[in-house]
N, C-alpha and C positions, 0 to 999 in steps of 0.2 A: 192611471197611476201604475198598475201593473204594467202595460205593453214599453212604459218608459226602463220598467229595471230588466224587459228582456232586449233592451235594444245593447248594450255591452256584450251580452253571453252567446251573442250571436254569433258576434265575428269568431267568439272563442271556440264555439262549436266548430266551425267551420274549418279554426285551424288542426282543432283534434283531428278532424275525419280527414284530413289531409294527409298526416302521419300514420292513418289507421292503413292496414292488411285488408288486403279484399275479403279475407273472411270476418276480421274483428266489424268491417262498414256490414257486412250480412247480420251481423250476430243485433250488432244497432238495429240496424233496418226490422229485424223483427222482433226485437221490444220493444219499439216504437208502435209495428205496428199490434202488438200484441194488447199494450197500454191503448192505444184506440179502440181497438174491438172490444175493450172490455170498459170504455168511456162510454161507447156505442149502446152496450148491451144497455147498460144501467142507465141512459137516457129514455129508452125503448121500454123498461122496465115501470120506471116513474110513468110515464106516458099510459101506459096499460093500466099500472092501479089505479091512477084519479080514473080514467075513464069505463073503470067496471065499479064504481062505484054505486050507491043504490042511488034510484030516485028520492025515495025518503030520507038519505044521508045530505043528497044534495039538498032539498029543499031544505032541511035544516042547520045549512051555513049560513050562520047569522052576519055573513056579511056580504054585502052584495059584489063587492071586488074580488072577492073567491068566490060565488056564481060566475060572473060574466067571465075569472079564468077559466074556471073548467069548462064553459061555453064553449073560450076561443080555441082552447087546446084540444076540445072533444070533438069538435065540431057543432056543437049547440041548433040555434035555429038558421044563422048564418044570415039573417037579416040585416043587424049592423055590419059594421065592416071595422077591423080593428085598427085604433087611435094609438096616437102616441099617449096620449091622457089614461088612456086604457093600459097600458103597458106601466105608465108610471104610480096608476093607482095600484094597480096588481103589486108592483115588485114592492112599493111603500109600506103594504102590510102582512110582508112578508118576516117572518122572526129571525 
């Protein structure tokens, strides 16, 4: 649903940066990439705190679809291999 309302602001982007100064497409270019590196960071972040969590924290998630997350994403035992089933029960109980 979302990638349908960015398919319009597309072409309009495009016409902007067309009319834009080589400095105003620099000035874009690194808030753009500015707005990444800090999508980046806090991906990296989230990622860090589930997996410094305690043993005993973990073992006391009473639900087994956030065990086998923090498995997939920690790197777990690595015995299974992950499912789409897996991905949809993870995101299903998610708030």
């Amino acid at each position: 649903m979302l990638s349908k309302l960015w398919i319009p602001i597309i072409p309009a982007c495009a016409l902007m940066l067309a009319g834009c100064t080589a400095g105003s497409k620099a000035a874009l270019q690194t808030g753009i990439a500015g707005i990444q590196d800090g999508a980046d960071t806090a991906a990296q972040t989230l990622i860090v705190s589930t997996c410094g969590m305690t043993v005993g924290a973990y073992k006391r998630l009473d639900n087994p679809n956030h065990q086998r997350g923090v498995d997939l994403l920690c790197g777990g035992n690595g015995e299974e291999p992950v499912t789409k089933q897996d991905l949809r029960d993870l995101l299903g109980d998610l708030p």
